[in-house]
VOKE-586050 format. One record per residue: x, y, z of N, C-alpha, C, O in turn. Coordinates in steps of 0.02 Angstrom, whole numbers, padded with zeros to 5 digits, always signed. Layout:
! residues N
XYZXYZXYZXYZ ...
! end
This chain:
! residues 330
-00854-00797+00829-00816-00749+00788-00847-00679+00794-00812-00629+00802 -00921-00678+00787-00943-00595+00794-00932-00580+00866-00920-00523+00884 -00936-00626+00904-00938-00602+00982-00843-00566+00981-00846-00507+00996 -00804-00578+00973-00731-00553+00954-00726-00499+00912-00684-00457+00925 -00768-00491+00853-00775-00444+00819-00822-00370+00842-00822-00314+00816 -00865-00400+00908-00900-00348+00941-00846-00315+01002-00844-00256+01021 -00809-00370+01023-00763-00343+01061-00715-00313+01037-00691-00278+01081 -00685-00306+00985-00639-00278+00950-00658-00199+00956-00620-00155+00975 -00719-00191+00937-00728-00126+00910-00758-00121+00985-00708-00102+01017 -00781-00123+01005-00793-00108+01097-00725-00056+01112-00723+00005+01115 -00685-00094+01117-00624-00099+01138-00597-00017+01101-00585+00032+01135 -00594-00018+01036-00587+00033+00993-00612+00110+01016-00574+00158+01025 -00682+00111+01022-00734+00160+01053-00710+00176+01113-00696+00235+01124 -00702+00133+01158-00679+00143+01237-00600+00182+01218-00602+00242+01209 -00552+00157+01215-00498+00203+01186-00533+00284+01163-00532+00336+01196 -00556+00273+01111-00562+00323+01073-00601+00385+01155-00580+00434+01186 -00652+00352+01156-00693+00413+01230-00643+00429+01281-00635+00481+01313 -00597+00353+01284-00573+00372+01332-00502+00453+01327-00487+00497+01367 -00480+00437+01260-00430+00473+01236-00473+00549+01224-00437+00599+01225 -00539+00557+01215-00571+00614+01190-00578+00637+01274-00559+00695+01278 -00592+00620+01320-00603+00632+01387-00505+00669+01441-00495+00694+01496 -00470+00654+01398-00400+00662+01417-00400+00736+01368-00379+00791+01386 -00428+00721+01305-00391+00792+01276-00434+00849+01269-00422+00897+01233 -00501+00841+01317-00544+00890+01375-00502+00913+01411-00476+00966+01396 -00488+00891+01449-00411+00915+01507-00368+00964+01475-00353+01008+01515 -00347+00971+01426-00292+01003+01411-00301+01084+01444-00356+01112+01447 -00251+01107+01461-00263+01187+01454-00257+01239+01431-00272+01294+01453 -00221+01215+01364-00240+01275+01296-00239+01219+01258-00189+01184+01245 -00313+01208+01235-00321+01157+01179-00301+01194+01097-00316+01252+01084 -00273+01160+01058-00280+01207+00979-00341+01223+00962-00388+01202+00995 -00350+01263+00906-00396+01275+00890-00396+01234+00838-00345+01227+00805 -00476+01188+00818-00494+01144+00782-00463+01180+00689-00468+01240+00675 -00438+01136+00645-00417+01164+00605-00409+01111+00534-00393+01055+00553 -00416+01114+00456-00406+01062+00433-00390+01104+00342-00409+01156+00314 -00350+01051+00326-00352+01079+00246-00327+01006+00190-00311+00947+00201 -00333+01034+00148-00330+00996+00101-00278+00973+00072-00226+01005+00082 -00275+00921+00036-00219+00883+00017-00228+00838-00062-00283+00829-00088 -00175+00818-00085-00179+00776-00142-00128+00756-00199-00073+00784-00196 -00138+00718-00245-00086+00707-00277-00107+00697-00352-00168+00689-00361 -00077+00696-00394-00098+00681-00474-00042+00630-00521+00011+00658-00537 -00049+00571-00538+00004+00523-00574-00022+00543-00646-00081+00557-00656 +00026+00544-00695+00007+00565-00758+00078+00512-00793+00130+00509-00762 +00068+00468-00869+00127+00454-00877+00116+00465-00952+00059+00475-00973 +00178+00465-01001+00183+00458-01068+00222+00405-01089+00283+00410-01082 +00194+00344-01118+00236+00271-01130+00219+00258-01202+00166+00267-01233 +00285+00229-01223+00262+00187-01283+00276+00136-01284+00328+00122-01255 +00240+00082-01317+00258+00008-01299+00286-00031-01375+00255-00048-01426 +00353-00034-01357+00417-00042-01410+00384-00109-01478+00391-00108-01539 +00337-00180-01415+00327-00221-01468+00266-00213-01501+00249-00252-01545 +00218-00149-01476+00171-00146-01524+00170-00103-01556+00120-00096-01590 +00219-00057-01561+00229+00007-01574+00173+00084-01562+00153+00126-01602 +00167+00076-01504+00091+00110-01484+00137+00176-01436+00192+00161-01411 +00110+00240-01428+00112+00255-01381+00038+00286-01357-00012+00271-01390 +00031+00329-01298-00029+00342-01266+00000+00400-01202+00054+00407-01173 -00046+00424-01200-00053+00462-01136-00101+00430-01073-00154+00403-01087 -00081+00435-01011-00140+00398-00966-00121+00423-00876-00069+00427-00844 -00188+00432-00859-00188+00459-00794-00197+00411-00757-00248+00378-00766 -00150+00394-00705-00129+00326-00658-00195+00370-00604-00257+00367-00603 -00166+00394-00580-00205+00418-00520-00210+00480-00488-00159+00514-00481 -00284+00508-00459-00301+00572-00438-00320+00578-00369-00381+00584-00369 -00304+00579-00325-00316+00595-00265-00322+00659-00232-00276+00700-00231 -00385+00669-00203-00409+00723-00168-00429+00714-00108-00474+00672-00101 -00410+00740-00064-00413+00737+00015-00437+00786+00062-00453+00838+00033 -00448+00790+00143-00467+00845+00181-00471+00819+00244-00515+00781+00264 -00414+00843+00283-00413+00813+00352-00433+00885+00396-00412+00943+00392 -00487+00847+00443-00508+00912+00498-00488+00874+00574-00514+00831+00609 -00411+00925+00579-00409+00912+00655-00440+00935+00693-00444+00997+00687 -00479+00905+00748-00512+00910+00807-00470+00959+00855-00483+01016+00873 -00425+00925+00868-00367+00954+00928-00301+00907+00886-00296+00877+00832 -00249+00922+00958-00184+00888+00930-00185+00804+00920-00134+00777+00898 -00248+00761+00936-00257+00695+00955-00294+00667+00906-00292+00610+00883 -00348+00745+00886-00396+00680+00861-00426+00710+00798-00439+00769+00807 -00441+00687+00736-00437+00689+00683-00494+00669+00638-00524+00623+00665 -00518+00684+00584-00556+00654+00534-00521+00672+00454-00498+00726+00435 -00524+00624+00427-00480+00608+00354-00528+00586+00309-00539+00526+00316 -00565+00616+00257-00589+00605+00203-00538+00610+00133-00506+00663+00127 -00529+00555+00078-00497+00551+00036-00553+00519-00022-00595+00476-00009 -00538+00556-00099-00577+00512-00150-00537+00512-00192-00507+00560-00217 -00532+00441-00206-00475+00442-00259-00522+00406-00358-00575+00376-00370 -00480+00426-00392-00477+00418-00460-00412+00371-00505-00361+00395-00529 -00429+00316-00507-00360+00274-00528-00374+00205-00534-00406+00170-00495 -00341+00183-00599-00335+00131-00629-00327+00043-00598-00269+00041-00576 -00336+00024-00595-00324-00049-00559-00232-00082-00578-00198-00119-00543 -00216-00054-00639-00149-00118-00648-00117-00020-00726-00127+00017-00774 -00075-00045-00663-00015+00020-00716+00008+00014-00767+00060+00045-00776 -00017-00029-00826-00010-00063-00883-00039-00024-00908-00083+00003-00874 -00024+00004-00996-00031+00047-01033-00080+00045-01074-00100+00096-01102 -00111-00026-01084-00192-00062-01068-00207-00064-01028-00178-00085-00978 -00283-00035-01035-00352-00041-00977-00398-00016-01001-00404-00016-01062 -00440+00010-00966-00500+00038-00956-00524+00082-00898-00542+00055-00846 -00525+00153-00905-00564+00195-00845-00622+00198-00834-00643+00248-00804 -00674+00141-00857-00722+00143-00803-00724+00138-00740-00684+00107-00705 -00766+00167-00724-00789+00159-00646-00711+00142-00606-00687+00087-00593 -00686+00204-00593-00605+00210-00558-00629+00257-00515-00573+00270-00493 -00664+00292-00485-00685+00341-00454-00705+00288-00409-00732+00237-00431 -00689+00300-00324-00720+00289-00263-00700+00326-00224-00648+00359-00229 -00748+00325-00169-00727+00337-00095-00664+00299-00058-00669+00245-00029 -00594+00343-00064-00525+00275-00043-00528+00280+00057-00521+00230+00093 -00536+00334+00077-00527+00358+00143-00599+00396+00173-00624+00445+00145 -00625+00367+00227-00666+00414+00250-00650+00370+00334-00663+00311+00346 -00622+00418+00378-00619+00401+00446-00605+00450+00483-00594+00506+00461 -00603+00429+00566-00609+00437+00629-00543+00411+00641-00531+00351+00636 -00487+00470+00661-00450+00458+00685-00383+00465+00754-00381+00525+00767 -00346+00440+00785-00328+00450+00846-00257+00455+00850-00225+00423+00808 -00223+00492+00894-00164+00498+00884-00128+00509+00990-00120+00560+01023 -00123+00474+00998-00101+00481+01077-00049+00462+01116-00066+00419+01156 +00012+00481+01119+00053+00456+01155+00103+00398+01115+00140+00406+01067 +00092+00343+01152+00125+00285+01123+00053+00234+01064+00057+00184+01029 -00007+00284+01080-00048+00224+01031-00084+00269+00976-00074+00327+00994 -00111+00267+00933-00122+00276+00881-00190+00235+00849-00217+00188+00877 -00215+00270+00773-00274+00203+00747-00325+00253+00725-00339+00306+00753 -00359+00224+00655-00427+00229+00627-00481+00192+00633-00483+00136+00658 -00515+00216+00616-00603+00176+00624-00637+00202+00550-00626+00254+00519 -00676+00155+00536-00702+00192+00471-00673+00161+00376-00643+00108+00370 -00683+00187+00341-00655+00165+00282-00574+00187+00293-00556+00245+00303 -00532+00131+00287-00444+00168+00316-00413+00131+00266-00427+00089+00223 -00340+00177+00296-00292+00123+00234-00242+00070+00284-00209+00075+00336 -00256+00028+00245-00230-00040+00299-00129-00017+00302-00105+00038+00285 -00094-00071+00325-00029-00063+00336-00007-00115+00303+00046-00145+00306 -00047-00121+00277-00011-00197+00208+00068-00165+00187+00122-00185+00210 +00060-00115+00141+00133-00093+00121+00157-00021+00116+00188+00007+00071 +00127+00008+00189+00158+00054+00181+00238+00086+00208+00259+00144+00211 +00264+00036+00221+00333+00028+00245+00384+00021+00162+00431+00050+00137 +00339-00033+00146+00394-00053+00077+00390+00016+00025+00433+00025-00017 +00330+00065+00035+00323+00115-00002+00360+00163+00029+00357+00212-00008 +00391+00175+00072+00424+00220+00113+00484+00191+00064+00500+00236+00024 +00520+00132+00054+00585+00135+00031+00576+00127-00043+00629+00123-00073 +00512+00123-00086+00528+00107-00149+00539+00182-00162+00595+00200-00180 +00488+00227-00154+00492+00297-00146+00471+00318-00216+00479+00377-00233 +00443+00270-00261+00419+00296-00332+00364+00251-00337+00363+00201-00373 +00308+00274-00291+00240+00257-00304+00204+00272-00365+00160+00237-00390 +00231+00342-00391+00204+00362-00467+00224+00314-00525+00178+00303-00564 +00256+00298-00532+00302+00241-00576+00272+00192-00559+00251+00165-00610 +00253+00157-00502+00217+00086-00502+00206+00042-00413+00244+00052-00366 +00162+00008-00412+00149-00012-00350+00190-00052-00337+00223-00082-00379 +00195-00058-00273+00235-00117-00233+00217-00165-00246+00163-00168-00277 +00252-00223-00230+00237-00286-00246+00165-00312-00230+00124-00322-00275 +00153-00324-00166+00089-00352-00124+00024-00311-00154-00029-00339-00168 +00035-00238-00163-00017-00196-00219-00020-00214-00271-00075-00229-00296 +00037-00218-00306+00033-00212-00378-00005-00320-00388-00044-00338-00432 +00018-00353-00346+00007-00422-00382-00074-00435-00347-00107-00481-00373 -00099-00408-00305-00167-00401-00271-00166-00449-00220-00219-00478-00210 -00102-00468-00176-00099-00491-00123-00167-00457-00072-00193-00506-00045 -00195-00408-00056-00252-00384-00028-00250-00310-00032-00202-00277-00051 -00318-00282-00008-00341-00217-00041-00284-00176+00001-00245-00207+00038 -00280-00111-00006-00245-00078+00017-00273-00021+00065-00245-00001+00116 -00321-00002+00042-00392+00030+00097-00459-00028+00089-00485-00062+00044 -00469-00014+00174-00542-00064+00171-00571-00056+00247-00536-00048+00296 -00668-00061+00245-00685-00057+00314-00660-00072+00366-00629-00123+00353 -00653-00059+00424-00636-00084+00475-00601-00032+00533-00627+00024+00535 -00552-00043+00575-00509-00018+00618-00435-00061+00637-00422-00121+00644 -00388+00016+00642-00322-00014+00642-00311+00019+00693-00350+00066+00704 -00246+00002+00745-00221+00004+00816-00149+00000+00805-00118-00053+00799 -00127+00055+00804-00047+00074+00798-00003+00076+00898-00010+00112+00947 +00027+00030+00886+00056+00032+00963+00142+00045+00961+00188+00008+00942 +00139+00099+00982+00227+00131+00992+00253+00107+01047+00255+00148+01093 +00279+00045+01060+00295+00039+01138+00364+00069+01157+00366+00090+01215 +00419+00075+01123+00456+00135+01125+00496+00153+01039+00479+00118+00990 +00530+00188+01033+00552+00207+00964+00592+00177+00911+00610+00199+00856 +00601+00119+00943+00616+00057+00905+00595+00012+00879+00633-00022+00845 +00541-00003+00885+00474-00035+00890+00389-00004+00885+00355+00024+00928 +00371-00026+00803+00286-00024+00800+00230-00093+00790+00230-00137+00748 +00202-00085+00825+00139-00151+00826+00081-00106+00790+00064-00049+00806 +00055-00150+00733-00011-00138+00706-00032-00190+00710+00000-00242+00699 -00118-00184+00735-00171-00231+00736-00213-00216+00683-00198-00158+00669 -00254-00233+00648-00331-00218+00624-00357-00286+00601-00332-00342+00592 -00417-00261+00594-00469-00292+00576-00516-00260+00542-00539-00208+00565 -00547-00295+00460-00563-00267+00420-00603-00317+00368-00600-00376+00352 -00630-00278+00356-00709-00324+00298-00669-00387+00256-00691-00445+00248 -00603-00359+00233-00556-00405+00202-00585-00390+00109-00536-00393+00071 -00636-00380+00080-00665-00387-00002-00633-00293-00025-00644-00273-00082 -00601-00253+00018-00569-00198-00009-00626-00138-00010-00687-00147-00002 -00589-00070-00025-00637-00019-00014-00692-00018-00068-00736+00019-00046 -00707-00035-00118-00737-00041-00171-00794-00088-00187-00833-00078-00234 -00798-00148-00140-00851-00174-00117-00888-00201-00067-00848-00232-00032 -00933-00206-00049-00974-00206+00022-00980-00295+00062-00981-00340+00020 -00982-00308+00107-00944-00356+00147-01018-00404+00112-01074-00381+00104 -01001-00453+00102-01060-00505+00072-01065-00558+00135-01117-00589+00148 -01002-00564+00174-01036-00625+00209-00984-00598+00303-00963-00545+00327 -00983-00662+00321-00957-00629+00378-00894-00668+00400-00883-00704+00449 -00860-00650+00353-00787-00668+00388-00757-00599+00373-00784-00552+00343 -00681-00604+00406-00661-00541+00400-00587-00547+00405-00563-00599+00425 -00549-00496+00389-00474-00512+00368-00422-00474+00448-00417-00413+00459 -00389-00536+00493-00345-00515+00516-00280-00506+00511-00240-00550+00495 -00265-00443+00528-00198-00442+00511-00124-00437+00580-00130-00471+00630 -00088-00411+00575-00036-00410+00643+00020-00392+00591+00027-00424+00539 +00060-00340+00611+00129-00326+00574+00166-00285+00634+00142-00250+00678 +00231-00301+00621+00290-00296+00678+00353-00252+00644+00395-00281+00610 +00356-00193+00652+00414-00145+00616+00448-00134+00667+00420-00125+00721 +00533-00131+00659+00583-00142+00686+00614-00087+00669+00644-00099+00617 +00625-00020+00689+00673+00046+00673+00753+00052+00715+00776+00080+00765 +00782-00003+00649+00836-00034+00687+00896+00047+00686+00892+00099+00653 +00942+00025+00736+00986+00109+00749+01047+00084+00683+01076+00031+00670 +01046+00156+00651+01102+00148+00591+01063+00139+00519+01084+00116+00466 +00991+00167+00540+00947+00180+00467+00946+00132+00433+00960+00130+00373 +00922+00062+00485+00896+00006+00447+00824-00010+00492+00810-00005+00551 +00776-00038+00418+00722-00047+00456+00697-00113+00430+00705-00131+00371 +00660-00156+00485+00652-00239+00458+00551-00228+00486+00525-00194+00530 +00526-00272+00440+00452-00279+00447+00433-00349+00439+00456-00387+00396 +00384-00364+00488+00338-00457+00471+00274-00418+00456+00263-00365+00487 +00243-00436+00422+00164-00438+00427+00135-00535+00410+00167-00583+00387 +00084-00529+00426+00050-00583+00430-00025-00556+00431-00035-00506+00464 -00087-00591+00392-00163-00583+00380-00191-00648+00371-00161-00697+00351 -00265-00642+00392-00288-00707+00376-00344-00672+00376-00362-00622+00408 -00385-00728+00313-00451-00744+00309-00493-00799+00321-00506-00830+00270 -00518-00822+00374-00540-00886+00387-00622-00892+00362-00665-00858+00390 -00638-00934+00312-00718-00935+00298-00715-01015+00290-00666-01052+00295 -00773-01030+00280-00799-01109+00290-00758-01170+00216-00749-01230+00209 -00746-01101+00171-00711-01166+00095-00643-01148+00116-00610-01163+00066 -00585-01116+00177-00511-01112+00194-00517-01055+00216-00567-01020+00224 -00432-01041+00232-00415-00975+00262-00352-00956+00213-00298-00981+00198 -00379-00913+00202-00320-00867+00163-00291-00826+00192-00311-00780+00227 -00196-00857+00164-00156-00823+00227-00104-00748+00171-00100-00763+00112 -00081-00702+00184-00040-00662+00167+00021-00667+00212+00010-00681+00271 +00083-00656+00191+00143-00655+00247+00202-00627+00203+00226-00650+00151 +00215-00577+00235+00287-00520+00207+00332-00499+00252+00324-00475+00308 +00378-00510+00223+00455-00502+00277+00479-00448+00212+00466-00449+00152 +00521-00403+00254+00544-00363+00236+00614-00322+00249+00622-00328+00310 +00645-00300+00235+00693-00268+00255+00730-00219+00212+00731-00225+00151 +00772-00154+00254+00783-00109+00206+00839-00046+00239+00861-00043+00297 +00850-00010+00194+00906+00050+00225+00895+00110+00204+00877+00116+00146 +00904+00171+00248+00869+00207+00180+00896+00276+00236+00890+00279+00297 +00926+00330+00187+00975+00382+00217+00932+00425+00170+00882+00408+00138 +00966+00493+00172+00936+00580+00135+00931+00545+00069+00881+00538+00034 +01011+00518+00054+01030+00505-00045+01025+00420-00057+01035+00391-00110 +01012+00396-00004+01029+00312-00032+00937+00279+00006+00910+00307+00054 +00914+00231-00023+00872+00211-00019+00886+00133-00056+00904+00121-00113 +00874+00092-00008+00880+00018-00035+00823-00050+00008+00830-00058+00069 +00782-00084-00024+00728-00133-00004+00737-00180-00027+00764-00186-00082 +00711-00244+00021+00714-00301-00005+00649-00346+00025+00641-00357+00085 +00604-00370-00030+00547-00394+00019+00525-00474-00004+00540-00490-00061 +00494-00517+00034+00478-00580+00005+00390-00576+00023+00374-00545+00075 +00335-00606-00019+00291-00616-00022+00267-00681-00021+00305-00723-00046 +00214-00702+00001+00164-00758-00018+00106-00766+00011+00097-00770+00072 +00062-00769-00035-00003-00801-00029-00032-00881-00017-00020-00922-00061 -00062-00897+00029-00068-00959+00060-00130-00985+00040-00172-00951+00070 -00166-01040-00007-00229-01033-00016-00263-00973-00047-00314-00945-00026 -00227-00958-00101-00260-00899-00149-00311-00926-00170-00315-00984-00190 -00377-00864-00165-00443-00861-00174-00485-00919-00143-00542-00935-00160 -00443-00952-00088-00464-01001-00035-00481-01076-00081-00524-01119-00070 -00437-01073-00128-00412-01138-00147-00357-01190-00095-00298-01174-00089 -00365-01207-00086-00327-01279-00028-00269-01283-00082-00277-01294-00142 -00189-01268-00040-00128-01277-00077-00131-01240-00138-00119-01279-00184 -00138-01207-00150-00129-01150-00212-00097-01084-00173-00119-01050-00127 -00046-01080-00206+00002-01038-00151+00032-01009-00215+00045-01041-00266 +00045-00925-00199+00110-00902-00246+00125-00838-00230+00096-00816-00180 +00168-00798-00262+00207-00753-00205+00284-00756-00257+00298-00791-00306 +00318-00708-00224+00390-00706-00256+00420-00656-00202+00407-00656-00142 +00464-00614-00236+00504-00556-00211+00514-00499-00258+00499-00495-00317 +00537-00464-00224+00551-00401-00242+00608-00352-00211+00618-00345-00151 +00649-00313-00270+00710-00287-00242+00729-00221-00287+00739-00216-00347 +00731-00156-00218+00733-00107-00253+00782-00047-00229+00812-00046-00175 +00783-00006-00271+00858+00021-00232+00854+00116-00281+00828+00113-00337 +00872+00172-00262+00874+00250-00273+00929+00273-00241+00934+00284-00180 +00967+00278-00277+00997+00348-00259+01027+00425-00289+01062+00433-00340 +01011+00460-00258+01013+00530-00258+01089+00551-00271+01129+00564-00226 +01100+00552-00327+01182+00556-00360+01227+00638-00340+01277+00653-00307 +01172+00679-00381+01185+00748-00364+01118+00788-00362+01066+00768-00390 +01122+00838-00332+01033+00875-00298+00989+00885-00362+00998+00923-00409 +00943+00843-00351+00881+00834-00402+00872+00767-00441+00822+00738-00462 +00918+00757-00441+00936+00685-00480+00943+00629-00452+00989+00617-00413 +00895+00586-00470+00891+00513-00426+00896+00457-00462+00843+00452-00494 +00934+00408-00474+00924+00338-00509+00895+00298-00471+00890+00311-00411 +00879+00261-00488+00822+00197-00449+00817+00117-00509+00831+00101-00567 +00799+00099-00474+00804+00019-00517+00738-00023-00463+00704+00004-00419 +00737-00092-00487+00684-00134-00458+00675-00183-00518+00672-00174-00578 +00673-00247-00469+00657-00327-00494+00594-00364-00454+00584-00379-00395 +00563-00371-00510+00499-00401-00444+00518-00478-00475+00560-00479-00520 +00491-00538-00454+00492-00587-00462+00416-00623-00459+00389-00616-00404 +00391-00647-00490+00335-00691-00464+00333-00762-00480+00376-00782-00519 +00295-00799-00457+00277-00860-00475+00222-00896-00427+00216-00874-00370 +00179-00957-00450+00150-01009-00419+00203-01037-00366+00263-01028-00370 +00167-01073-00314+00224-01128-00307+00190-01187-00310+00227-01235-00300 +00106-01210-00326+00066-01249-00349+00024-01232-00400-00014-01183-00395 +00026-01271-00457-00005-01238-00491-00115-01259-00482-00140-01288-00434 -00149-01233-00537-00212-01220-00516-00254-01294-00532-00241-01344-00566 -00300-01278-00497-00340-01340-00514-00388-01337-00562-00419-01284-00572 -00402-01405-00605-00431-01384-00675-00434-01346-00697-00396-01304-00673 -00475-01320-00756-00433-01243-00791-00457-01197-00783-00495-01166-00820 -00435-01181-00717-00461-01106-00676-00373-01076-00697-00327-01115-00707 -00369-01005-00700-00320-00952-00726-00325-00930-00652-00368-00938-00608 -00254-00892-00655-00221-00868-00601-00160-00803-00610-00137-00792-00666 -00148-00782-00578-00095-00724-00565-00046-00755-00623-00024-00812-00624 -00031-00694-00683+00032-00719-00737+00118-00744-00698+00134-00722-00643 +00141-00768-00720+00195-00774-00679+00249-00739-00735+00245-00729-00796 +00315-00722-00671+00358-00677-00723+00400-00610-00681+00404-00594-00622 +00421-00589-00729+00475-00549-00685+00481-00488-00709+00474-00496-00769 +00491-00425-00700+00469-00360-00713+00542-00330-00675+00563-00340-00618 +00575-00284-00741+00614-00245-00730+00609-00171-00752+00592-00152-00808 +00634-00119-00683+00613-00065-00702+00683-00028-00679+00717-00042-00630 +00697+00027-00729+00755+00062-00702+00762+00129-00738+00751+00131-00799 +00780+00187-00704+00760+00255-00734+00806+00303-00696+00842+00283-00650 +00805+00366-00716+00810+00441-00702+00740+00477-00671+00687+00481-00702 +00748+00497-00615+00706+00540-00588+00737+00624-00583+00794+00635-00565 +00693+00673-00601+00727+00753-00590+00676+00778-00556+00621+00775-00584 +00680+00809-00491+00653+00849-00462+00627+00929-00482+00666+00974-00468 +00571+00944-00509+00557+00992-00543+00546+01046-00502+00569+01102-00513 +00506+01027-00447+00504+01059-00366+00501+01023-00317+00495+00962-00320 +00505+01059-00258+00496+01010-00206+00444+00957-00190+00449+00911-00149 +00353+00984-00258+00305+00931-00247+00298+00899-00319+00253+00863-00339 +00358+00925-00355+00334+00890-00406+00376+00854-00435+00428+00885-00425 +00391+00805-00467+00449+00750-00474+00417+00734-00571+00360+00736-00594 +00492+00716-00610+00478+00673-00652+00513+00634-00665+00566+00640-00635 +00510+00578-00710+00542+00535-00687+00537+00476-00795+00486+00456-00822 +00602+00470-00820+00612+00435-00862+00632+00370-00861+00693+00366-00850 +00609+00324-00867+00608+00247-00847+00599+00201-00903+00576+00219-00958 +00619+00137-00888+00625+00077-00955+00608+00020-00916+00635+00002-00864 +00546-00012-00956+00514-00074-00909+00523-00134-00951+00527-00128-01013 +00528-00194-00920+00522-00255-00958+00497-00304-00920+00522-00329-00870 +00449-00315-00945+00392-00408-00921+00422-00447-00965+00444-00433-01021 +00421-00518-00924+00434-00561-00962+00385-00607-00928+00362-00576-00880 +00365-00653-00930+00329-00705-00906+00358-00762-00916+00389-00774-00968 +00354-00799-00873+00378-00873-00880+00374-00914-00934+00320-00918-00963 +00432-00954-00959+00414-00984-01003+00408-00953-01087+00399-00990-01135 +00413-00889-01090+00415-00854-01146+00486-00831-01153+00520-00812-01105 +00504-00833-01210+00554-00817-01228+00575-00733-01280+00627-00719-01310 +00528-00703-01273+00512-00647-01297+00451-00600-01223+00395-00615-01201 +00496-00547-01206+00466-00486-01147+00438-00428-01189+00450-00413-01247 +00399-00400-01146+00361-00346-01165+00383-00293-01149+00381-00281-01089 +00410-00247-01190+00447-00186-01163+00443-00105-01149+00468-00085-01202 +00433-00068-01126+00384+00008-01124+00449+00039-01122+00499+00004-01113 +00454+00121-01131+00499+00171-01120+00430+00228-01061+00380+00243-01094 +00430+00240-01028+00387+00302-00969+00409+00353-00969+00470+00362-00972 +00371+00396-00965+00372+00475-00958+00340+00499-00877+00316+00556-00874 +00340+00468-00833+00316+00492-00778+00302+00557-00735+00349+00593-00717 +00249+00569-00722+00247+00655-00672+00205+00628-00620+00160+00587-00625 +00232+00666-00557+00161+00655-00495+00179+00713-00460+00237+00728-00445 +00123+00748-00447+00106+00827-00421+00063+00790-00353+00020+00747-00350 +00100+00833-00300+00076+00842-00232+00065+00906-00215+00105+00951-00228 -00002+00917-00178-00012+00976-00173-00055+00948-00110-00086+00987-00074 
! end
């Protein structure tokens, strides 16, 4: 396994010199150049059955990319933000390092090295399109981290078609690799003609107590004013329990009625499909509805009025919020 894992990144480096040795050649190279970037989630909710409301900062991101030339890149990001978008928590220790890499951009191939953000879901976030309001499914239920050590390999073989590879510590950006297995992944995006786009991903973790598998199919449509997703999830051997499997779906949909104004909706679904062994606890099961008004305040700044409801399995009484949402890009 390390002998594969030495070749991996072999492999990575050689690209990379080799791609830095091509964009020597050029004959008016740019001039090296980089600036800053970021975003701010802020929401105002009250929660109908406890009668509470609160103010609370989802997330702060600060960034700084220094291009090299037109190819090649370095991306530092530190982000500030909560674990679970629930109106309960705690902000300790939410501050880390989310992004720090080495990155490549060439032709038909592409890829980071370094602390990166994996390709778990950033397709399904392209069509939910209200990351401020709440994570995607595979994020939000902790199907796997969303940045983490390692290197990813973006392959364009023509414009219809993207291949991502990586390989990565697999325990997420936030803690340091304890043993030596490591999380592979492979995902297949399809940029079908007529502004439809279909995605597989597949990951595994293989260590000596199982292998823990991730697998998401996806599919979606998505124009200037209409935006519509549909995705299925599951986890294979969660937390490398043998047959403990769970996962659901998710289905989401925006559109842009008249200029500034966006409705949007979303149903996530979850559940087991085995339940746990002796009385070890697991992922709540249950179903989460969200549906709102978004107004464009400027072109980086969006807000957005929304109505949520959890219910969990088996209960016959849901938990219900009203949101006040803002997220500033700058």
């Amino acid at each position: 396994m390390q002998k594969t894992i030495t070749q991996v990144y072999i492999l990575v480096i050689l690209v990379l010199m080799g791609s830095t040795d091509g964009f020597s050649q050029e004959e008016t190279p740019n001039p090296p150049k980089g600036s800053f970037y970021g975003d701010l989630f802020l929401n105002m909710n009250h929660d109908f059955d406890a009668n509470q409301m609160s103010f609370r900062l989802n997330r702060l991101h600060f960034g700084y990319q220094y291009n090299y030339n037109d190819h090649l890149y370095f991306n530092g990001l530190i982000e500030s933000a909560r674990e679970d978008y629930d109106p309960q928590g705690d902000y300790n220790g939410i501050t880390n390092l989310f992004e720090f890499c080495l990155g490549f951009n060439y032709e038909k191939i592409s890829g980071k090295l370094g602390l990166i953000g994996t390709a778990l879901n950033q397709q399904q976030e392209k069509l939910w399109k209200n990351r401020y309001i709440d994570k995607v499914f595979a994020d939000k239920y902790g199907f796997a981290p969303t940045n983490d050590f390692g290197g990813i390999v973006i392959f364009k073989p023509f414009d219809l078609l993207n291949i991502d590879v990586a390989v990565t510590n697999g325990e997420g950006h936030k803690n340091a690799q304890m043993d030596s297995s490591f999380r592979y992944a492979l995902g297949v995006t399809f940029n079908i003609p007529g502004n439809f786009v279909a995605r597989v991903y597949n990951d595994f973790i293989p260590t000596p107590d199982g292998t823990q598998i991730n697998t998401i199919a996806m599919a979606g449509y998505q124009t200037e004013k209409l935006s519509v997703g549909l995705e299925w999830n599951k986890q294979t051997n969660k937390n490398f329990i043998e047959d403990y499997s769970f996962g659901g779906f998710s289905g989401y949909g925006s559109y842009s009625f008249i200029p500034k104004y966006t409705l949007f909706g979303r149903y996530d679904y979850l559940s087991m499909e085995t339940p746990l062994p002796g009385n070890l606890t697991g992922t709540s099961e249950g179903s989460l509805f969200i549906t709102g008004l978004q107004y464009q305040i400027h072109q980086k700044v969006v807000t957005a009025l929304n109505y949520r409801l959890w219910e969990a399995i088996g209960s016959n009484n849901g938990t219900s919020y009203i949101f006040l949402d803002l997220a500033l890009n700058f």
